[in-house]
MIDO-518086 format. One record per residue (C-alpha): residue number from 0; residue in one letter; chain; z, x, y. Coordinates in Angstrom, 2 decimals, always signed. Layout:
<senus>
<senu pami="NUM" torse="A" vomi="A" c3="Z" c1="X" c2="Y"/>
...
</senus>
This chain:
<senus>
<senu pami="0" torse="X" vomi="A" c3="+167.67" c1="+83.24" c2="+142.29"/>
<senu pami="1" torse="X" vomi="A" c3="+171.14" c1="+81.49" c2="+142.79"/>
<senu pami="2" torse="X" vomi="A" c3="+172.41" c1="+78.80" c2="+144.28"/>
<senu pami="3" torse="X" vomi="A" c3="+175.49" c1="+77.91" c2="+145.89"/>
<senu pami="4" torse="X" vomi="A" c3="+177.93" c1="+75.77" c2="+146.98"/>
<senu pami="5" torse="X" vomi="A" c3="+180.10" c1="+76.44" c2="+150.00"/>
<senu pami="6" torse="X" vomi="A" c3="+181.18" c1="+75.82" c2="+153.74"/>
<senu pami="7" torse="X" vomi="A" c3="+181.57" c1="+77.33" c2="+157.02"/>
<senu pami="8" torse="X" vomi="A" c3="+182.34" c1="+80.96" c2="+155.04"/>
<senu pami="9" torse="X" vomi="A" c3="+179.14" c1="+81.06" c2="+153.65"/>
<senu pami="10" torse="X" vomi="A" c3="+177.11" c1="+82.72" c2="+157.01"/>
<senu pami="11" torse="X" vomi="A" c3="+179.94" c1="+84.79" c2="+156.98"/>
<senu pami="12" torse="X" vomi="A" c3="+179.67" c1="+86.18" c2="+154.23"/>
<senu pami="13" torse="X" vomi="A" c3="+175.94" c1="+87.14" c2="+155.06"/>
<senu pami="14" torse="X" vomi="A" c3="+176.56" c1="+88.59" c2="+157.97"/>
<senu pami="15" torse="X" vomi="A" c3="+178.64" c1="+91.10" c2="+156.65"/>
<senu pami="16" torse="X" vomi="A" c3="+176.82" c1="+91.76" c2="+153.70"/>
<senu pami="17" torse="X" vomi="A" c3="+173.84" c1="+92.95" c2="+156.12"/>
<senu pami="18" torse="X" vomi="A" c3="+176.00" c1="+94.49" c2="+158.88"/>
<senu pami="19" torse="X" vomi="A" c3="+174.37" c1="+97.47" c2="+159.12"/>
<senu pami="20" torse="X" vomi="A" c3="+170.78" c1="+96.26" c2="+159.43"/>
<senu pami="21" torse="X" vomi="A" c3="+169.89" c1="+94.98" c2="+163.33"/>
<senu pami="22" torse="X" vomi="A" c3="+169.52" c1="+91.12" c2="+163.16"/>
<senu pami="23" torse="X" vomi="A" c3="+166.66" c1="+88.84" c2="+164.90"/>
<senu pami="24" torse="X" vomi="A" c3="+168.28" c1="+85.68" c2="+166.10"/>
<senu pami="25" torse="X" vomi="A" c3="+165.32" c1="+83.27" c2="+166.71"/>
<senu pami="26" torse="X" vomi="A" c3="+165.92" c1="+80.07" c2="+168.67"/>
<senu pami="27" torse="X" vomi="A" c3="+162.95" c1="+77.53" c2="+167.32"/>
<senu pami="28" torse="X" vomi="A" c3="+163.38" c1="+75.02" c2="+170.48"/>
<senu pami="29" torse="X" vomi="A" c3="+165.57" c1="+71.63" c2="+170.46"/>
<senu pami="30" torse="X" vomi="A" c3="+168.26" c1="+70.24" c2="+173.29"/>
<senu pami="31" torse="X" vomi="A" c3="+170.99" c1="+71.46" c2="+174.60"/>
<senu pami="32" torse="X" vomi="A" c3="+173.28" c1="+69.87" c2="+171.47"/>
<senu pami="33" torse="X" vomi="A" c3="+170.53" c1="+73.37" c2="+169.11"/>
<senu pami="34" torse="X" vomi="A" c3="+172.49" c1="+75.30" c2="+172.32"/>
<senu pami="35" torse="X" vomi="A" c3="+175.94" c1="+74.72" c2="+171.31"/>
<senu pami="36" torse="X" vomi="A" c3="+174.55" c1="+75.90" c2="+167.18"/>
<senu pami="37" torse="X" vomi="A" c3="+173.41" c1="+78.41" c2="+168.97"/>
<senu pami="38" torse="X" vomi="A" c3="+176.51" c1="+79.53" c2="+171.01"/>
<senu pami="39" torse="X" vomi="A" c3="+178.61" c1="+79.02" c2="+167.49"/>
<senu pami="40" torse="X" vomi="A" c3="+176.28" c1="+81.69" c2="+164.91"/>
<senu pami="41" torse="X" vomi="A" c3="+176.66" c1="+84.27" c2="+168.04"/>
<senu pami="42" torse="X" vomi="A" c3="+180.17" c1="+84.01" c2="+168.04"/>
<senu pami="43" torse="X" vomi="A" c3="+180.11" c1="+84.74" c2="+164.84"/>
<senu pami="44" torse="X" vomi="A" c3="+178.11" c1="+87.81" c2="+165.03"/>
<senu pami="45" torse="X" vomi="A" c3="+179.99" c1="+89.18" c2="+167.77"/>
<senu pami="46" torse="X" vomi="A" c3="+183.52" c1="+88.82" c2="+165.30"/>
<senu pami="47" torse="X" vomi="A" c3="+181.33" c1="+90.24" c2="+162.42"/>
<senu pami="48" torse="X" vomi="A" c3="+180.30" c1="+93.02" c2="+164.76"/>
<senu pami="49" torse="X" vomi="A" c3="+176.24" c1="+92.60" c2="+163.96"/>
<senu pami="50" torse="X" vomi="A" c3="+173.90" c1="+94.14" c2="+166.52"/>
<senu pami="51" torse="X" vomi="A" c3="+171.41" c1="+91.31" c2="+167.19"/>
<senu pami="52" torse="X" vomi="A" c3="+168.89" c1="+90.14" c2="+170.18"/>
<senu pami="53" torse="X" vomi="A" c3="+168.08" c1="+86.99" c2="+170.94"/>
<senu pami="54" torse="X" vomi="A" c3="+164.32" c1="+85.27" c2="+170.88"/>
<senu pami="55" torse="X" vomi="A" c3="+162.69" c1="+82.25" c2="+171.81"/>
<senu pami="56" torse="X" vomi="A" c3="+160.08" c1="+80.66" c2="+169.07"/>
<senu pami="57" torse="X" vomi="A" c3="+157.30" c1="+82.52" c2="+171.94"/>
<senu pami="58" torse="X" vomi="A" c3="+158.78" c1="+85.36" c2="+171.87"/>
<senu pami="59" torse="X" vomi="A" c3="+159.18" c1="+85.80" c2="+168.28"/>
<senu pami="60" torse="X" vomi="A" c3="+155.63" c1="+85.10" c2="+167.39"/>
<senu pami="61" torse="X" vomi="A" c3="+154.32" c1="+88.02" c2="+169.39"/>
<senu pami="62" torse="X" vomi="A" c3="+156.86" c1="+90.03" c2="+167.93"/>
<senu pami="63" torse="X" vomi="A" c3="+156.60" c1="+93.07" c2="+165.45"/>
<senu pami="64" torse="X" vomi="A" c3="+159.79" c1="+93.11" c2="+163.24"/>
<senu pami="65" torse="X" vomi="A" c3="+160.69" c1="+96.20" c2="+162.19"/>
<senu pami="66" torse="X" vomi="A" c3="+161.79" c1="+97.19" c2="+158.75"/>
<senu pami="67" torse="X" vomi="A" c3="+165.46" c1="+97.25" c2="+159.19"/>
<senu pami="68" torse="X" vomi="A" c3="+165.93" c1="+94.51" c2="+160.60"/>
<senu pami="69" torse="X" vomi="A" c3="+166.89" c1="+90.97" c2="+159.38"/>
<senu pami="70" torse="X" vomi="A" c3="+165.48" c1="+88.12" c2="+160.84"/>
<senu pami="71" torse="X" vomi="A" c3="+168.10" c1="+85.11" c2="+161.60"/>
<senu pami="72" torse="X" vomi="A" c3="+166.15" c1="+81.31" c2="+162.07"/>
<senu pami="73" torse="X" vomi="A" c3="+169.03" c1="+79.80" c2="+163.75"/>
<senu pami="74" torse="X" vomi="A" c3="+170.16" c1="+75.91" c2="+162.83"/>
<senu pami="75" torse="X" vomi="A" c3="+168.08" c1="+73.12" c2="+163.07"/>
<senu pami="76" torse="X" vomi="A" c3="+167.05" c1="+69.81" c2="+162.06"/>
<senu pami="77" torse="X" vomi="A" c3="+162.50" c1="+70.41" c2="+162.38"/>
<senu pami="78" torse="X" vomi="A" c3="+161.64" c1="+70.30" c2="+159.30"/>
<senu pami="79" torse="X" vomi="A" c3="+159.92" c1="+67.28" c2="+159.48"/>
<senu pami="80" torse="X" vomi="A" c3="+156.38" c1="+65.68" c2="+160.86"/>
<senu pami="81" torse="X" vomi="A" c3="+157.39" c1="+64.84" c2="+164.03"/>
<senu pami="82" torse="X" vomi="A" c3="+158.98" c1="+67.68" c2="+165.67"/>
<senu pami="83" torse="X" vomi="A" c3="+157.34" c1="+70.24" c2="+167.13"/>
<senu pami="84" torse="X" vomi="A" c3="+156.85" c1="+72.39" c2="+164.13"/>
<senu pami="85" torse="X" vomi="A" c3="+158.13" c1="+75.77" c2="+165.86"/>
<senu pami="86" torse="X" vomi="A" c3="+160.71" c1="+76.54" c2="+163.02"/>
<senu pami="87" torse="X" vomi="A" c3="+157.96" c1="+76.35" c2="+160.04"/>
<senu pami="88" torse="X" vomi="A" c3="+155.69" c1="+78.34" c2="+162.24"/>
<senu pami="89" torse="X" vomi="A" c3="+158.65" c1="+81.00" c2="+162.83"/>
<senu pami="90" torse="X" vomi="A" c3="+159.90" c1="+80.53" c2="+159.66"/>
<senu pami="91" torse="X" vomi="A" c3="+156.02" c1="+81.66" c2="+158.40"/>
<senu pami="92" torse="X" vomi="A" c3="+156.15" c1="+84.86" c2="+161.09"/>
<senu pami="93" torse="X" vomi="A" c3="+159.12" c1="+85.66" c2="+159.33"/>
<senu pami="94" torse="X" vomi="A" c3="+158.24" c1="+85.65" c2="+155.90"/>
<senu pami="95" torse="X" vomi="A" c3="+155.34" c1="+87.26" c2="+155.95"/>
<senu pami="96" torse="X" vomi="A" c3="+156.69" c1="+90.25" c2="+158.42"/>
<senu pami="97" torse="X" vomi="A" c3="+158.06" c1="+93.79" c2="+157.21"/>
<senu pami="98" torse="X" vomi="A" c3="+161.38" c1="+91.91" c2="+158.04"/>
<senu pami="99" torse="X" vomi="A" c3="+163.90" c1="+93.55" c2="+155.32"/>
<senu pami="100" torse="X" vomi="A" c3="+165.30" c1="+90.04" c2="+154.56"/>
<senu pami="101" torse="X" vomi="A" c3="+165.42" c1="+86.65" c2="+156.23"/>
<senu pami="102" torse="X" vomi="A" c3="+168.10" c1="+84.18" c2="+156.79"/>
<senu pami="103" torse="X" vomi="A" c3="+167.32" c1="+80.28" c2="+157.65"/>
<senu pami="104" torse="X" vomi="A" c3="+170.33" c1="+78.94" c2="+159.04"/>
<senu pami="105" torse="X" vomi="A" c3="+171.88" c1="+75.53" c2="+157.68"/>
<senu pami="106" torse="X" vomi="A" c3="+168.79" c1="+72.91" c2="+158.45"/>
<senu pami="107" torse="X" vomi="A" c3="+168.39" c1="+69.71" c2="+158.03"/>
<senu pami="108" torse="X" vomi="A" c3="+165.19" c1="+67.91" c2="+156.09"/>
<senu pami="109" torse="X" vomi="A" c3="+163.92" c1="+64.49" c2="+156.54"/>
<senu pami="110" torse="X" vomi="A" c3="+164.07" c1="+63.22" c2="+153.05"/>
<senu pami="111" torse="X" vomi="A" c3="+159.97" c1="+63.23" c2="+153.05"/>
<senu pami="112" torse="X" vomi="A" c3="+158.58" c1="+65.34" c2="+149.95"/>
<senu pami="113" torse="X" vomi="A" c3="+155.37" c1="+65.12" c2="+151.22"/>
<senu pami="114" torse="X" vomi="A" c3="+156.34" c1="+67.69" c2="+154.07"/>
<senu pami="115" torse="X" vomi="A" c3="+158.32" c1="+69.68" c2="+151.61"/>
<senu pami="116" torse="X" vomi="A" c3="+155.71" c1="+70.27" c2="+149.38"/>
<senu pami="117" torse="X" vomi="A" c3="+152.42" c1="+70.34" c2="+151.74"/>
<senu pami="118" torse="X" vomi="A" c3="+153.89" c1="+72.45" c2="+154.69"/>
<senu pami="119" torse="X" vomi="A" c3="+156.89" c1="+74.11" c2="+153.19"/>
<senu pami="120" torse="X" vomi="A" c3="+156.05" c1="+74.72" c2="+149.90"/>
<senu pami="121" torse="X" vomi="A" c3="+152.85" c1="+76.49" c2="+150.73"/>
<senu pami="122" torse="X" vomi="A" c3="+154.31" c1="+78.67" c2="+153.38"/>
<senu pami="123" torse="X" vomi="A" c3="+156.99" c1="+79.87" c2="+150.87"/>
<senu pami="124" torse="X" vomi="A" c3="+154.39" c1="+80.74" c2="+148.10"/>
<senu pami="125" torse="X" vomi="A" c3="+152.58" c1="+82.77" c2="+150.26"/>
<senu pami="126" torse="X" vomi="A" c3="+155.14" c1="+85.01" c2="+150.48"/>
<senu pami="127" torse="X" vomi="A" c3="+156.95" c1="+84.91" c2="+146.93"/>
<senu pami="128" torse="X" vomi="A" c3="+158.07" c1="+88.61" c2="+147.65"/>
<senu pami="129" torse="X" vomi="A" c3="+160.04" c1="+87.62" c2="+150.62"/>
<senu pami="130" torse="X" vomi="A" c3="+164.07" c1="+88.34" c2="+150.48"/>
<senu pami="131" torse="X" vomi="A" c3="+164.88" c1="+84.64" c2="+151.59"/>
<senu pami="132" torse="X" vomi="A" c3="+168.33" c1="+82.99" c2="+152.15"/>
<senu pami="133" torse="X" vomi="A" c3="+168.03" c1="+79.61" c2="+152.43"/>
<senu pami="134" torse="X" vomi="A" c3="+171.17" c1="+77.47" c2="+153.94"/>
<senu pami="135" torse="X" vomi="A" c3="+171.69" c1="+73.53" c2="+154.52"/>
<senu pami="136" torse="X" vomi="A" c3="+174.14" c1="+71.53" c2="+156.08"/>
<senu pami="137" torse="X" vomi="A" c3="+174.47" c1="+68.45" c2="+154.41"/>
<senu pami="138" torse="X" vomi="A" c3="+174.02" c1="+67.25" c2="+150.67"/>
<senu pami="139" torse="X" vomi="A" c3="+170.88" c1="+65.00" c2="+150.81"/>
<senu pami="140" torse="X" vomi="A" c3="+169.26" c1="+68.51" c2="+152.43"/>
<senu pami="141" torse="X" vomi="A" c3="+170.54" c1="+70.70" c2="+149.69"/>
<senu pami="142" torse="X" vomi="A" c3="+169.51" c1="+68.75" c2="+146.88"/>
<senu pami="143" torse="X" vomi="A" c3="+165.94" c1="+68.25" c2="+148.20"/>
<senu pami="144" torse="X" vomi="A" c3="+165.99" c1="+72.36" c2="+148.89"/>
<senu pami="145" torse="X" vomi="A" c3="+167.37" c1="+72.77" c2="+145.10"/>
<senu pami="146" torse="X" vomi="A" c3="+164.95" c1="+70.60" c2="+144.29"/>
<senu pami="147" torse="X" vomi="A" c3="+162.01" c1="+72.13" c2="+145.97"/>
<senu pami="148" torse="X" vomi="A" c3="+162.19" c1="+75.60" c2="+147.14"/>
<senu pami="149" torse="X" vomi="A" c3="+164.57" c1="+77.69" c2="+144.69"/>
<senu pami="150" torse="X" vomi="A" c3="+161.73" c1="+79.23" c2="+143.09"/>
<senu pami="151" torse="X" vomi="A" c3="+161.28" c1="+81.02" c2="+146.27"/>
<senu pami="152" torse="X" vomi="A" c3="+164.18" c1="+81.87" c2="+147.55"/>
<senu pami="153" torse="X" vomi="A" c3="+166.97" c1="+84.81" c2="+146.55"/>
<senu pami="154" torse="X" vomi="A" c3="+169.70" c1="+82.36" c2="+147.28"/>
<senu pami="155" torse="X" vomi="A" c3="+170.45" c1="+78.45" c2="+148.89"/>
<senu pami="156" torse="X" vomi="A" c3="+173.45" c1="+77.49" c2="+150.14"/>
<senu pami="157" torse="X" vomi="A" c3="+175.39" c1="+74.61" c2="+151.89"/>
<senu pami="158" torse="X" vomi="A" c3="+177.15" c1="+75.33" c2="+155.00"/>
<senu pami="159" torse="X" vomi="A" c3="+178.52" c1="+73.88" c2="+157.72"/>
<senu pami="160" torse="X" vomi="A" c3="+176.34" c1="+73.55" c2="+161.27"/>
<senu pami="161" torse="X" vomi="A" c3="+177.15" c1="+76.88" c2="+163.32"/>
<senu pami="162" torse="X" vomi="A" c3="+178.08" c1="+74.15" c2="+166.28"/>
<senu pami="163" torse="X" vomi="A" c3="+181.59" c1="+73.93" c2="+164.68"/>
<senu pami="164" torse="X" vomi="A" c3="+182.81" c1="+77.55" c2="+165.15"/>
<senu pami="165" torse="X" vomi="A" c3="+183.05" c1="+76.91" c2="+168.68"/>
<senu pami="166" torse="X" vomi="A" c3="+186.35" c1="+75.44" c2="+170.07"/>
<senu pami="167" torse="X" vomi="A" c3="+186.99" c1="+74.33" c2="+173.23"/>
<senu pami="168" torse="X" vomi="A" c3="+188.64" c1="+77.78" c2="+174.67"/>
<senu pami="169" torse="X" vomi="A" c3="+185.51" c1="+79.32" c2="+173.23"/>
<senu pami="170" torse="X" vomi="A" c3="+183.12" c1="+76.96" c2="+175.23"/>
<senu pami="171" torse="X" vomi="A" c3="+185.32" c1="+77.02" c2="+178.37"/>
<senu pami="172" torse="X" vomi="A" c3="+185.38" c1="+81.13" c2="+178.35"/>
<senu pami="173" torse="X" vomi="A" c3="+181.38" c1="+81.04" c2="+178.46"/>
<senu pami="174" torse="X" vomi="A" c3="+181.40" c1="+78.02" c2="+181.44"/>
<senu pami="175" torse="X" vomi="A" c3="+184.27" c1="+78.62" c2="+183.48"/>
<senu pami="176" torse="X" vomi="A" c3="+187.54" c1="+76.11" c2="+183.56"/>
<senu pami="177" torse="X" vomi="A" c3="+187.14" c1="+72.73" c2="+184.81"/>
<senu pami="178" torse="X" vomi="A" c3="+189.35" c1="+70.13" c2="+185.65"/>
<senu pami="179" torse="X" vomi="A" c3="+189.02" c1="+66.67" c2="+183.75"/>
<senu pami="180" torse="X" vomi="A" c3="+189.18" c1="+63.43" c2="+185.78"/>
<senu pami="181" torse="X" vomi="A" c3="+186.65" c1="+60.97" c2="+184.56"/>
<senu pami="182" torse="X" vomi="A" c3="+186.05" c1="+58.81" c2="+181.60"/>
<senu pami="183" torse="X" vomi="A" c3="+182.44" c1="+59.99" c2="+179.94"/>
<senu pami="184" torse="X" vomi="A" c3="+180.92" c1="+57.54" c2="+177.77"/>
<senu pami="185" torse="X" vomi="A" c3="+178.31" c1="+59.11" c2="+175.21"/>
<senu pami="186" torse="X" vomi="A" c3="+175.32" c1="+57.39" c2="+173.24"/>
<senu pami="187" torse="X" vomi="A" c3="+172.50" c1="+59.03" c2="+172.19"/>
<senu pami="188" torse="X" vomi="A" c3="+168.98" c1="+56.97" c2="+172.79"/>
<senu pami="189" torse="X" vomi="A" c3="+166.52" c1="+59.33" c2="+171.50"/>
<senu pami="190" torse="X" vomi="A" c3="+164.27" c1="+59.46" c2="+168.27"/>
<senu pami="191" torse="X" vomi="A" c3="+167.32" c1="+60.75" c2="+166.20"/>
<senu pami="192" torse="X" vomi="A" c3="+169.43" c1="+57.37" c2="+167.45"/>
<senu pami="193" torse="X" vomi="A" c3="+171.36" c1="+55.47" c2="+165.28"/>
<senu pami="194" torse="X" vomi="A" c3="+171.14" c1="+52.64" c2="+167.03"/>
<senu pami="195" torse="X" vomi="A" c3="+167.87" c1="+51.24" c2="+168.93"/>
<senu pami="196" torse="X" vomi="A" c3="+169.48" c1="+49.96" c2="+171.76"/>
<senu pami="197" torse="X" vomi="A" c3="+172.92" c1="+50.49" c2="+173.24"/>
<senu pami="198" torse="X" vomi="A" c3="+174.24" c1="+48.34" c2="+176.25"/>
<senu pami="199" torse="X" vomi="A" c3="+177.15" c1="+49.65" c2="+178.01"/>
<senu pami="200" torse="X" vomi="A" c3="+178.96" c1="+46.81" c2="+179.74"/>
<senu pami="201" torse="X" vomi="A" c3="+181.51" c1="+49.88" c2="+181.67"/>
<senu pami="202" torse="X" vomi="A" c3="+181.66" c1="+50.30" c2="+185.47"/>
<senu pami="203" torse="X" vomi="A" c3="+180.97" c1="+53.52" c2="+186.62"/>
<senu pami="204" torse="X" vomi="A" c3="+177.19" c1="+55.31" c2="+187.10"/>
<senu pami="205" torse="X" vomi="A" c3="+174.91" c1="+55.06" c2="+183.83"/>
<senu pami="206" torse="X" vomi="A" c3="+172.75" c1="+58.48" c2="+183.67"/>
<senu pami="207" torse="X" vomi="A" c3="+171.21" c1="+60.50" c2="+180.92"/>
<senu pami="208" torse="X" vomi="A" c3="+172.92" c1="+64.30" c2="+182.00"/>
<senu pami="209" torse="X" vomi="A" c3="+170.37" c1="+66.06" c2="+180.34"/>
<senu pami="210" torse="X" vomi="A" c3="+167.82" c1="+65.24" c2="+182.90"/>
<senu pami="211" torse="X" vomi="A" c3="+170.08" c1="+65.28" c2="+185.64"/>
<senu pami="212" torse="X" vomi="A" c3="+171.71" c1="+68.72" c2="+184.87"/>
<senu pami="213" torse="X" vomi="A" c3="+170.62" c1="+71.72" c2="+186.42"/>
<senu pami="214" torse="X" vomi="A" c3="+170.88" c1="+73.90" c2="+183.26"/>
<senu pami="215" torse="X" vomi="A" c3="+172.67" c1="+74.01" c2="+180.06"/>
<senu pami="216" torse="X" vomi="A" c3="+175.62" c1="+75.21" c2="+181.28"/>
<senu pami="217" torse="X" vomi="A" c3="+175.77" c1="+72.43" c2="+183.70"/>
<senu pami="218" torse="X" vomi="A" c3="+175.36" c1="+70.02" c2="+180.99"/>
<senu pami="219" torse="X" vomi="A" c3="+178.64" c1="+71.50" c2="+179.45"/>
<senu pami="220" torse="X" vomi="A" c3="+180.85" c1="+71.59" c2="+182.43"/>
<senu pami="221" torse="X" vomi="A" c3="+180.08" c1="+67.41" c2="+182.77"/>
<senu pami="222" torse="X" vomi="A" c3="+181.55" c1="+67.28" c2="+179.86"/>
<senu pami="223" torse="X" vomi="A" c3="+183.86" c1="+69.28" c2="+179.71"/>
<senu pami="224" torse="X" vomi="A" c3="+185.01" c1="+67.53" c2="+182.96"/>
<senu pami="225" torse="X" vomi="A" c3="+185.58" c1="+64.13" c2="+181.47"/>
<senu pami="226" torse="X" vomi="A" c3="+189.44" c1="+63.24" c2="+180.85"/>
</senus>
């Protein structure tokens, strides 16, 4: 086992080291914001050149892996109680699958060791045999991986969120051009807030877009249409 430290090369780097084994990329669920991580590890694979197909969490647990392939858990921030606990369950299917080796993109844990060692732990033990690559994307996660889980894993690694390979010519190619007129003010109000309450004293219309957008792609083009 080894561990170590890097950035946004790190994926890279594992992507072409396993270029010629067909890749599993397995979205576990999230918002649109897990889309955009999404959007940024397949732009990746399509410059490395891998040969990959996309699954939902469903999909992926009714699915037989196949020997050659590797199995990519894209970027996310469930590890924890009180999501849904699709990325430990896919995480499991994974592991314990004739996968030839598994990747878990940079997550995020809650800094609760009482998950990490009754959930996580216990899944990873199972399957001790496992080729596992385990990647964070921030400190406070990779110390509590390092920490944890290196006696299971053939390597951990810090790198950045797969969100921050995309630029803005990038997302406009995939949505179409828009033209910017309005001002868009952002706050986010959900469990993962900073802040409990935010009161925006602006004139204009208050809405949350993610409700009122048709799709995910409409979601991108309101803001990609701010000024």
């Amino acid at each position: 086992m080894s561990t170590t430290f890097s950035t946004a090369d790190a994926l890279e780097r594992l992507f072409r080291r396993f270029e010629t084994h067909a890749f599993i990329f397995v979205e576990p669920g999230g918002n649109f914001g897990d889309q955009l991580i999404y959007w940024g590890a397949e732009l990746l694979a399509e410059r490395v050149g891998l040969s990959y197909r996309k699954m939902s969490s469903k999909e992926f647990l009714k699915c037989n892996v196949s020997q050659n392939e590797v199995v990519y858990v894209h970027v996310g921030g469930g590890y924890n109680w009180w999501c849904s606990g699709a990325v430990i369950r896919v995480l499991e299917h994974a592991i314990g699958s004739n996968a030839a080796i598994v990747i878990q993109g940079s997550c995020t844990f809650e800094e609760d060791l009482d998950y990490i060692s009754d959930v996580m732990v216990p899944v990873l033990q199972r399957h001790a045999n496992k080729e596992i690559y385990f990647m964070t994307r921030e400190m406070v996660s990779y110390q509590l991986a390092l920490d944890s889980l290196r006696p299971f894993c053939g390597d951990m690694m810090i790198a950045h969120d797969t969100a921050f390979r995309l630029t803005k010519d990038e997302v406009l190619r995939r949505v179409g051009e828009v033209s910017g007129g309005y001002r868009l003010y952002g706050f986010r109000q959900d469990n993962e807030s900073g802040e409990s309450k935010v009161l925006v004293r602006q004139l204009g219309i208050r809405m949350d877009p993610v409700y009122f957008c048709h799709d995910f792609v409409h979601w991108i083009r309101v803001h990609a249409g701010a000024k």
